[in-house]
C-alpha angles and dihedrals in degrees: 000000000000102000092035090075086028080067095036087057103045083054098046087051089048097057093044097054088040085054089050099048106109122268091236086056102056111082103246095197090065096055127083127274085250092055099047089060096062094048118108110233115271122256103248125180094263097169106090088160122115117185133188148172157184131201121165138151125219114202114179126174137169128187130185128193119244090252092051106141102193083063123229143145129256115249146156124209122196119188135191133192140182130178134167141173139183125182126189116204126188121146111302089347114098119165119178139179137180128172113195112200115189125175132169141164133186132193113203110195103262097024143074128266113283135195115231099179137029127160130157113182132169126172141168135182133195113194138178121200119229090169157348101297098009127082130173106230141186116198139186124190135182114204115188152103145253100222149050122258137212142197112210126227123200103228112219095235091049136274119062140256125217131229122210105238102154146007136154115326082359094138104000114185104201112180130200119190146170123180138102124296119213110210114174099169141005096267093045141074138158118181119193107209098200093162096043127166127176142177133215114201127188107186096180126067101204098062108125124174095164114236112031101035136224092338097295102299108131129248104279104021134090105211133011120207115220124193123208153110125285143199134206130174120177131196120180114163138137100250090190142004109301091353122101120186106195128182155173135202125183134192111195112181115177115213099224086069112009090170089075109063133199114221126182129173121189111183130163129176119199138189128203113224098174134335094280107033131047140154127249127202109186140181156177134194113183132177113183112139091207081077113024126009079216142048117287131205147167131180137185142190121203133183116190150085127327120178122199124223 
């Protein structure tokens, strides 16, 4: 008799645990079709979502005193910047987007304010994965500024006068593509545009930058469509502890006159100091000659704060 309620207890103990036991954790699949119908839905990971962002603010200065004998100019430099990125990742379906805002100003004793930095960039990527390194992709891009531009003249009889060369959407780069990426690893991509179209605007009529003009619009018009195939490799790695080097290099070959190539190179190395304060060494090295005949290039270097979010 004994170990007749001994039994009838262990089995009381063993349905109610297997009644208890949460609804995610029983296999669907092994129980009957009845059954099926009265199971809640299982809690699956449903955020494929990653976000990130950088704010961050460069303030540089430097004073000398009138009998200064090393020579200088007084001046003051303030800096903002603003990234962000968010990637979405399901199965073969990957959809990216990033916008890049820099904006700087300096004032040298004697002279106007000046910008020293200006950057607007917006980009966003659908992709769709065939195999291990390959994906199919369709991409959209915005390249511009926030604020007009000058180039200053010395005047013979002393001061200076300044000439109107760029503004907002003055010129705008805005960039369609569809073609394959190759991305063998994390840090690397390389995306091939067969099927490329851009468009130059230029909102602002008074624009002038001397030979070649206005971008190559032409007189009269507001925006000009190139077709043409691009290409676009990215490499973004910490190359060291606390120290990221990050770059961009793009081909762009129009097909009206594939003999004349754009080439644009963005790179920046940064180095953590803290988590608040890091320094920053940027440049940039273009060759387009619907803008220069020659190279152009610009470089800075920042110290300040840069806050993650």
């Amino acid at each position: 008799m004994k170990k007749l309620l001994l039994s009838l207890v262990m089995t009381g103990f063993g349905l109610s645990a297997f009644c208890q036991t949460p609804a995610d954790s029983v296999r669907v699949d092994s129980l009957p079709p009845a059954a099926k119908e009265v199971l809640p839905p299982l809690q699956r990971d449903t955020t494929y979502w990653k976000k990130s962002g950088q704010m961050g603010v460069n303030l540089n200065q430097g004073s000398f005193s009138d009998n200064w004998t090393g020579g200088g100019v007084n001046s003051i430099a303030l800096g903002l910047v603003l990234n962000a990125r968010a990637d979405y990742l399901r199965d073969r379906i990957n959809w990216t987007s990033e916008v890049q805002f820099q904006y700087g100003v300096v004032r040298n004793e004697g002279q106007q304010t000046r910008k020293n930095i200006d950057r607007l960039f917006a980009d966003s990527k659908f992709g769709y994965r065939i195999s291990r390194s390959w994906q199919l992709f369709a991409s959209g891009n915005l390249l511009s500024q926030f604020a007009p531009g000058y180039r200053y003249e010395n005047l013979t009889g002393g001061g200076e006068r300044r000439v109107l060369i760029s503004g907002f959407f003055a010129p705008a780069f805005v960039t369609e593509s569809i073609g394959f990426e190759y991305k063998p690893t994390t840090y690397f991509n390389m995306q091939l545009g067969v099927a490329t179209l851009r468009q130059t605007i230029v909102s602002d009529d008074a624009i002038s930058v001397g030979e070649p003009k206005r971008y190559g619009v032409p007189a009269g018009r507001r925006v000009r469509t190139e077709a043409a195939f691009q290409v676009v490799t990215n490499f973004d790695r910490d190359i060291a502890k606390n120290v990221n080097f990050k770059a961009r290099y793009l081909i762009f070959a129009s097909y009206e006159r594939m003999t004349s190539l754009d080439h644009r190179i963005d790179a920046s190395l940064t180095a953590k100091v803290n988590s608040l304060f890091n320094v920053n060494l940027t440049t940039i090295v273009l060759y387009d000659k619907d803008q220069s005949r020659t190279v152009q290039y610009s470089q800075g270097l920042a110290i300040g704060l840069l806050y993650k979010f």
